[in-house]
C-alpha positions in Angstrom: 23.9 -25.5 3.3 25.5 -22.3 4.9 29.3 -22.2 2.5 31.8 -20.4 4.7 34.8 -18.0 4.2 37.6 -21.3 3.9 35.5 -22.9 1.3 37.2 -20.9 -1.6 34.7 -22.0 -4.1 36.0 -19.2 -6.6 39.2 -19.8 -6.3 42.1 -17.8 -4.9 44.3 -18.0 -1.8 41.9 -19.4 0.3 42.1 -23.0 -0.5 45.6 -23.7 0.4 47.9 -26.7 -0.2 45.1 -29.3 1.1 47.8 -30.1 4.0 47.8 -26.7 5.8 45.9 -26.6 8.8 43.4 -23.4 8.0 43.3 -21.0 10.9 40.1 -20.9 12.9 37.6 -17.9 11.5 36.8 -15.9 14.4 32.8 -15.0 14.9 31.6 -11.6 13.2 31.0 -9.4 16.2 27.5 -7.9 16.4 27.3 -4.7 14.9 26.6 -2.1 16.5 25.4 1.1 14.1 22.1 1.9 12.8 20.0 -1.2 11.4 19.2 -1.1 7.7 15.7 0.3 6.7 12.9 -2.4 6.9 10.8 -1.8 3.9 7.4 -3.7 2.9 6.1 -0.8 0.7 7.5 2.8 0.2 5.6 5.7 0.9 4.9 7.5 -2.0 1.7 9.0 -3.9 3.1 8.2 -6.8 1.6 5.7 -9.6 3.8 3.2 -9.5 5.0 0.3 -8.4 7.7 -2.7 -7.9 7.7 -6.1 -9.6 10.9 -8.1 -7.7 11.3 -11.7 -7.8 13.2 -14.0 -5.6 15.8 -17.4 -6.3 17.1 -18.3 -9.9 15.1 -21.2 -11.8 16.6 -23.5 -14.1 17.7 -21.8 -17.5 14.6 -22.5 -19.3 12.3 -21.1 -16.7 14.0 -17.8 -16.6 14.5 -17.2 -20.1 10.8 -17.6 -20.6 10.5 -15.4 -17.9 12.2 -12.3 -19.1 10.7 -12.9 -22.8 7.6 -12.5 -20.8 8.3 -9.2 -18.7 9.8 -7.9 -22.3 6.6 -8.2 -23.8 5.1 -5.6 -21.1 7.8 -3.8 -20.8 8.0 -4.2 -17.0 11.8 -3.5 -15.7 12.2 -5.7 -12.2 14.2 -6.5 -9.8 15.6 -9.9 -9.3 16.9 -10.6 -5.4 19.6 -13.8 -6.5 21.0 -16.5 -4.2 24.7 -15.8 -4.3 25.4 -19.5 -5.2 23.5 -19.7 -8.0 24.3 -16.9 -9.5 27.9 -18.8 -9.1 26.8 -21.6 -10.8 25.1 -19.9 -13.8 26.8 -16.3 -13.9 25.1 -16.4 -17.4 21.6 -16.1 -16.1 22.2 -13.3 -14.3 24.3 -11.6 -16.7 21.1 -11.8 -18.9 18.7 -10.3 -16.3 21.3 -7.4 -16.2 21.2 -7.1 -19.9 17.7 -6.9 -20.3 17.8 -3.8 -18.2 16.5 -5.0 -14.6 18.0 -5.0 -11.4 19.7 -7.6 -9.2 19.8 -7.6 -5.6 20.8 -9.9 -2.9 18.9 -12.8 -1.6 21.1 -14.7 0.6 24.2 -16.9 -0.3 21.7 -20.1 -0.1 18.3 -18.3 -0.2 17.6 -19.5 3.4 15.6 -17.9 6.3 18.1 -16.8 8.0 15.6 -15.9 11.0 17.0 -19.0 13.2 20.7 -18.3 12.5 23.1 -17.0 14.7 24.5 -13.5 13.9 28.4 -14.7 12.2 26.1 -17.1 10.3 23.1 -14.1 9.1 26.4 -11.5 7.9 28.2 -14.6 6.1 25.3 -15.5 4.1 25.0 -11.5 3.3 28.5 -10.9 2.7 29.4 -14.1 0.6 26.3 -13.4 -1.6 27.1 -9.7 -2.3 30.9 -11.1 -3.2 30.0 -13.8 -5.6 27.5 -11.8 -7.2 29.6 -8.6 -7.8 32.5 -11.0 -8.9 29.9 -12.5 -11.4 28.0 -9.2 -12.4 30.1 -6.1 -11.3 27.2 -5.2 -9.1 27.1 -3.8 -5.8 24.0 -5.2 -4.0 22.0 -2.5 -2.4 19.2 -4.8 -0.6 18.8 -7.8 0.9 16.2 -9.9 1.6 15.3 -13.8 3.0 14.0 -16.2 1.3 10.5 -15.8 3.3 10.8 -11.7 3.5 11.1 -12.4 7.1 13.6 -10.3 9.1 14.4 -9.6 12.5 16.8 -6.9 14.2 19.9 -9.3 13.9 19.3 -9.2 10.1 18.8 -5.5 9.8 22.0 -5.1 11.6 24.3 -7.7 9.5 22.1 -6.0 6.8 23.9 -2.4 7.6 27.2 -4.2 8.2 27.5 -5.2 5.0 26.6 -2.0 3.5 23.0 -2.7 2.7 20.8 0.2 2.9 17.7 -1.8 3.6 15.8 -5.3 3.8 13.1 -5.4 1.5 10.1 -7.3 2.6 6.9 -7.0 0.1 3.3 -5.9 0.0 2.6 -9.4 -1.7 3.8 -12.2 -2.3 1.9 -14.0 -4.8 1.8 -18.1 -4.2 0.6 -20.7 -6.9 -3.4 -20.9 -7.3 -5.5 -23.1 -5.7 -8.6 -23.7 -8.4 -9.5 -19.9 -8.2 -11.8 -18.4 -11.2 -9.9 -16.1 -13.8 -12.2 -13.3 -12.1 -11.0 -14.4 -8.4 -7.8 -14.1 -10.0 -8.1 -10.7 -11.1 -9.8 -9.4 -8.3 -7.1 -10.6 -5.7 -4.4 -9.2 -7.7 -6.4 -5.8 -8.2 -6.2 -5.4 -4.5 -2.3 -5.2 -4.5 -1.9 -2.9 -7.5 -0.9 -0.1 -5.0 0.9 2.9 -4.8 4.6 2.2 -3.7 3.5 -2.0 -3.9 6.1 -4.2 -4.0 5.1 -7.6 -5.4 7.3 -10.5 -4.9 7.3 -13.8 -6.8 9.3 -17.0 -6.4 11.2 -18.3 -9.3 11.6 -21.5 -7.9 8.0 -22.5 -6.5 5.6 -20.4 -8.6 4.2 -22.7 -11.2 2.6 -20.1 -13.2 4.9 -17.5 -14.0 3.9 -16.6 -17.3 0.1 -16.2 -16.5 1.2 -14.2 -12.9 3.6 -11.7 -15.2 -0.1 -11.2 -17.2 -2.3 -11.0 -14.7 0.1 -8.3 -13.1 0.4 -6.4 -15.8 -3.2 -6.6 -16.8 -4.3 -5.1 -13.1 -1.6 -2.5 -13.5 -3.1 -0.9 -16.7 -6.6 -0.8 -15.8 -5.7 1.3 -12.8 -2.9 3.2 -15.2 -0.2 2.6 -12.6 3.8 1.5 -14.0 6.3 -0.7 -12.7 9.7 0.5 -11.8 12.7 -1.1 -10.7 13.1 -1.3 -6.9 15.3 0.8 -6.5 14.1 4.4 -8.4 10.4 3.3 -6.0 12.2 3.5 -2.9 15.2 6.6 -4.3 11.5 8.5 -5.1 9.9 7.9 -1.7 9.3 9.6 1.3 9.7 9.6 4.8 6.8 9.4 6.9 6.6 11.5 9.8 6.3 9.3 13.4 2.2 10.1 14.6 3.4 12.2 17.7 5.1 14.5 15.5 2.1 15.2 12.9 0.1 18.8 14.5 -3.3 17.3 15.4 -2.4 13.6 15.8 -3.8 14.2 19.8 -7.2 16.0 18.5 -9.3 13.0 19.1 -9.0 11.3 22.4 -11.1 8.9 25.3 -13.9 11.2 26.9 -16.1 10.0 29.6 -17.8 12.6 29.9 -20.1 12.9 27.1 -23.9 13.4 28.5 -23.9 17.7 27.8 -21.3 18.1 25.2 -22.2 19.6 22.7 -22.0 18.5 18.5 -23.3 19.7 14.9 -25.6 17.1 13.0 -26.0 17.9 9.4 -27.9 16.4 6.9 -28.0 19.4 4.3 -26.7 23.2 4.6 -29.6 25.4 4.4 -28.3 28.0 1.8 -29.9 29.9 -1.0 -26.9 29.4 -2.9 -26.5 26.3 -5.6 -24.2 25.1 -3.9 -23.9 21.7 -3.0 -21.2 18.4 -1.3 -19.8 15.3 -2.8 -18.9 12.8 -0.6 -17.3 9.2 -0.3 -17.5 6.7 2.1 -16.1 3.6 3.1 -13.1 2.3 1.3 -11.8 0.4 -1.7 -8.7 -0.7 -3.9 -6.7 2.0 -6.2 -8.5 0.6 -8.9 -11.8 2.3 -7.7 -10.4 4.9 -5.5 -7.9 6.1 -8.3 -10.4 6.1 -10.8 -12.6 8.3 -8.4 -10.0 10.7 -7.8 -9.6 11.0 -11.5 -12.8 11.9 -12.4 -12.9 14.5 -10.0 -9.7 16.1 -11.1 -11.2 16.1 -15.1 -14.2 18.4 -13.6 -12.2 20.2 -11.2 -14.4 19.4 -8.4 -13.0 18.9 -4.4 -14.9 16.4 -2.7 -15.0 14.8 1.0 -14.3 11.5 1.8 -14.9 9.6 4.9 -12.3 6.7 5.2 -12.9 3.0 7.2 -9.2 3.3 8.7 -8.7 -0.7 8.5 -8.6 -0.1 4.9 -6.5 3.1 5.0 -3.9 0.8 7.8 -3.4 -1.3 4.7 -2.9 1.3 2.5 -1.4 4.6 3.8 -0.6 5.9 0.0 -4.0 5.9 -1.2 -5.1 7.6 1.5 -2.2 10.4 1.2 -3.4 10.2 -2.2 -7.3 11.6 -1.4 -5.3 14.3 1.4 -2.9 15.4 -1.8 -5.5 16.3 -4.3 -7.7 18.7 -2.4 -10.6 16.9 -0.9 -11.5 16.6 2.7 -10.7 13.7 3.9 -13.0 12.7 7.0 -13.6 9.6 9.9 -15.8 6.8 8.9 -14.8 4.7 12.2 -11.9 1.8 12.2 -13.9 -1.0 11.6 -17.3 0.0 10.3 -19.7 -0.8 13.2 -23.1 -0.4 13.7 -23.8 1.9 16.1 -25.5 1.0 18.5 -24.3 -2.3 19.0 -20.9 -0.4 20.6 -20.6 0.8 24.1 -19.5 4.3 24.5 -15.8 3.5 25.3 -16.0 1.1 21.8 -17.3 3.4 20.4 -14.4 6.5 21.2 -12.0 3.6 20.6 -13.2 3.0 17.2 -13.0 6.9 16.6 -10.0 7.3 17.9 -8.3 5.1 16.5 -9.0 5.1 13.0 -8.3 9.4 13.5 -4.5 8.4 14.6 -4.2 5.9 11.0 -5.7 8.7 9.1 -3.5 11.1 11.0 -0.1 9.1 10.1 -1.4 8.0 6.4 -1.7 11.7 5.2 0.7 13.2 7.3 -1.8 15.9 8.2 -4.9 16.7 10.7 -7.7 15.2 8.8 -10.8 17.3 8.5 -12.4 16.4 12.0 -15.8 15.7 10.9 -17.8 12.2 11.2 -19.7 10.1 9.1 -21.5 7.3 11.1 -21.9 3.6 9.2 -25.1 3.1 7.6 -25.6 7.2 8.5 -27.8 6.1 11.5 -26.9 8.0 14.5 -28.7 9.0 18.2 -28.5 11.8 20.3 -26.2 9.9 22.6 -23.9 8.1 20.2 -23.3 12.2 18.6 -22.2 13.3 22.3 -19.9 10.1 22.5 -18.0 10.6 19.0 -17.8 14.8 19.8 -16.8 14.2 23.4 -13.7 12.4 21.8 -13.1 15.2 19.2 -15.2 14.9 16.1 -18.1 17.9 16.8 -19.3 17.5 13.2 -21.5 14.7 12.4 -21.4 15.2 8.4 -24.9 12.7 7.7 -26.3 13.3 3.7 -30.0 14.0 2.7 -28.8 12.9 -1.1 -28.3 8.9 -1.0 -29.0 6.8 -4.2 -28.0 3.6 -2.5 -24.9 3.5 -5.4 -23.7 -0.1 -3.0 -26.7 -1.7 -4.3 -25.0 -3.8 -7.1 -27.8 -4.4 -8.8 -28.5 -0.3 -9.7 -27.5 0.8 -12.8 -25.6 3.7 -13.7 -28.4 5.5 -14.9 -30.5 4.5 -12.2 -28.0 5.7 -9.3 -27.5 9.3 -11.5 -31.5 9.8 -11.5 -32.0 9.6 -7.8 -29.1 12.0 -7.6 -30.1 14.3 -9.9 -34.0 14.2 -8.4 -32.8 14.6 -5.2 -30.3 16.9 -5.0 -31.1 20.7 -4.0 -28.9 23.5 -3.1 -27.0 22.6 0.0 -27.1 18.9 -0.2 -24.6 16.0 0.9 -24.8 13.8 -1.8 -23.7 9.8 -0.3 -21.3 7.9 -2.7 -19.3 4.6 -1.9 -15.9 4.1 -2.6 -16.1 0.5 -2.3 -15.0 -2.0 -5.5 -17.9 -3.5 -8.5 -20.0 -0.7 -8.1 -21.4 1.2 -10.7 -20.3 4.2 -8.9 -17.7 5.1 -11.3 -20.1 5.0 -14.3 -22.6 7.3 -12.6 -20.5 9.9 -11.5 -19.2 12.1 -14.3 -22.9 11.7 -15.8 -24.4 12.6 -12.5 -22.0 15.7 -12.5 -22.9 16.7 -15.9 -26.5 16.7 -15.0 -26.1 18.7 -11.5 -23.8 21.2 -13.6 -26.5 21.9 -15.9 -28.7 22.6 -13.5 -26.4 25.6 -12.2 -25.0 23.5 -8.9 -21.3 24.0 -8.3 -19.4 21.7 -6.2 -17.6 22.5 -2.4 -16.4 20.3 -0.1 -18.7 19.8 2.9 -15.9 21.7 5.0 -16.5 24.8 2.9 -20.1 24.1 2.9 -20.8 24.2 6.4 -18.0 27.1 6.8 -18.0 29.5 3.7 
């Protein structure tokens, strides 16, 4: 049902005698200012994140549902239907009280993607007057029942004074016969910086196990929830690509056969002096965790980032750039070598340098670390021919993506290994026992006289 201005379903001047012939509404021309911001996730560095909700369930429902975000103290944001927030101002009033935020979600909660334009800015407008009638609040967002949006949205978006349309970084569905630890481990992957998580009042059958599992994934990692909008009021703007200083270091090069390239496995130095690096790519569990370590010991690292993780999840990777370490090209995708020709291969380069580029806002350290660290003579001319001269290989690897190591297994081939100038080879990746092994394995190396540089200041002191 789409309830237009005529209807008067509040009252007021607009319902007439019942024998007056109302005048004919004239469309909503198309406006034509700046569209409303289209936000998914804000960029921030920040540990925290958003817990919003969509529609209004029955009375029960809801109640049950704020008892439960009271018991973890999570403040949310609720985007209402403007109807029912007509029909049971209470509820809302209650949300309010409870200190969390409502926003807009459509006079009827409908996709509004197949409407015309009048009919997108009536469903905005109506909703933001019925629910500041009901609440005294001023909507600041808007978003469809789907998150979906499209240009005409953003624009009856900024017509109605809406600053943005909020989309999400997840919307979490009902479960379909997963494991508790399937559970956990799917909602560990969206604990992110800047997140926002979305639920539906209406469809989501377990509400009351989501709001735990949520704040169960959010403690581990040590992250908070905030209301929408102090995540997006704290956020910043990211910088288009072409305007970062080194986004065009790396490009296509055909001509690869003499150029020239560095290929280091370990620094030959006489001083105790040796690299920490990372590869690969994980959730902000691991990564966080990783990062946290390192700061408690004061030691910079390197980290080589698969780019189709970092696309997913620009914070983190801001993250790595803001505490110090070097933060380095593991490829896009993670190929094997040799299975890519040399223009896949400058592709996959490329391409995961201009992500990295974006995510951190910065020219990454313009060294390479090939998958598996298996490289040829020809495959090093390709990747320096497109920019990366360094080839930043490791004569230190304890195989830490073997699950079945132990902790203490992993820290004695480090510690065995390990001599002054080597690249020690870490994962970043998730279930390892990685995180276990390094602060003993840094202990150990410490008292053995070894200080810590990245491998940036190694090979360049």
């Amino acid at each position: 049902m789409i309830l237009l201005p005529g209807c008067g379903w509040w009252g007021g001047s607009d319902e007439g005698t019942g024998s007056e012939k109302q005048p004919q509404q004239q469309p909503v021309a198309k406006y034509t200012g700046a569209k409303s911001q289209a936000i998914s996730y804000v960029y921030t560095t920040k540990r925290e994140l958003a817990l919003t909700f969509n529609g209004m369930a029955d009375r029960g429902k809801m109640t049950e549902l704020l008892d439960e975000l009271d018991r973890y103290g999570i403040k949310a944001t609720f985007f209402l239907p403007g109807m029912r927030v007509a029909e049971e101002p209470d509820i809302a009033k209650d949300i309010l009280s409870r200190g969390h935020e409502i926003e807009n979600n459509t006079l009827n909660g409908l996709d509004l993607s197949k409407l015309t334009y009048d009919q997108i800015y009536q469903e905005i407008h109506l909703a933001n007057q019925v629910i500041e009638k009901e609440t005294g609040v001023t909507p600041l967002y808007v978003r469809t029942k789907s998150g979906a949006f499209n240009d005409d949205i953003r624009l009856a978006a900024a017509h109605n004074g809406q600053s943005a349309v909020i989309s999400y970084s997840l919307f979490l569905h009902n479960w379909n016969r997963e494991t508790e630890l399937q559970k956990q481990h799917y909602i560990r992957k969206y604990v992110n910086r800047g997140g926002i998580i979305t639920i539906d009042t209406e469809e989501n059958k377990q509400l009351g196990e989501n709001i735990s599992l949520i704040a169960a994934a959010a403690k581990d990692v040590g992250y908070s929830f905030v209301p929408l909008s102090k995540l997006v009021a704290e956020g910043s703007e990211r910088k288009p690509l072409q305007s970062i200083a080194g986004y065009d270091a790396a490009g296509l090069n055909a001509n690869y056969q003499s150029t020239p390239y560095q290929l280091v496995y370990r620094k030959e130095t006489s001083r105790k002096e040796i690299a920490l690096s990372f590869d690969d790519w994980g959730t902000d569990y691991t990564i966080t965790k990783i990062l946290d370590i390192l700061d408690k010991y004061q030691i910079k690292a390197s980290f080589f980032l698969r780019a189709d993780g970092v696309e997913k999840n620009p914070n983190l990777a801001r993250a790595i750039a803001e505490a110090g370490h070097d933060v380095g090209n593991h490829t896009y995708s993670h190929p094997v070598l040799d299975t890519q020709t040399p223009e896949q291969l400058q592709n996959e380069v490329v391409k995961a340098h201009r992500i990295i580029t974006e995510a951190i806002q910065q020219k990454p350290a313009m060294m390479f670390r090939p998958p598996t660290g298996e490289i040829k003579e020809d495959e090093a001319r390709i990747i320096s021919a497109a920019g990366y001269h360094t080839i930043a290989d490791f004569d230190v690897d304890p195989n830490d993506w073997n699950r079945s190591l132990t902790p203490d297994q992993i820290v004695k081939t480090i510690t065995e290994d390990t001599r002054s100038g080597s690249i020690i080879l870490l994962h970043m990746l998730d279930d390892l026992s990685t995180i276990e092994a390094l602060p003993k394995a840094i202990e150990k190396l410490k008292s053995k006289g070894y200080t810590f540089v990245r491998i940036s200041e190694l090979l360049n002191p």
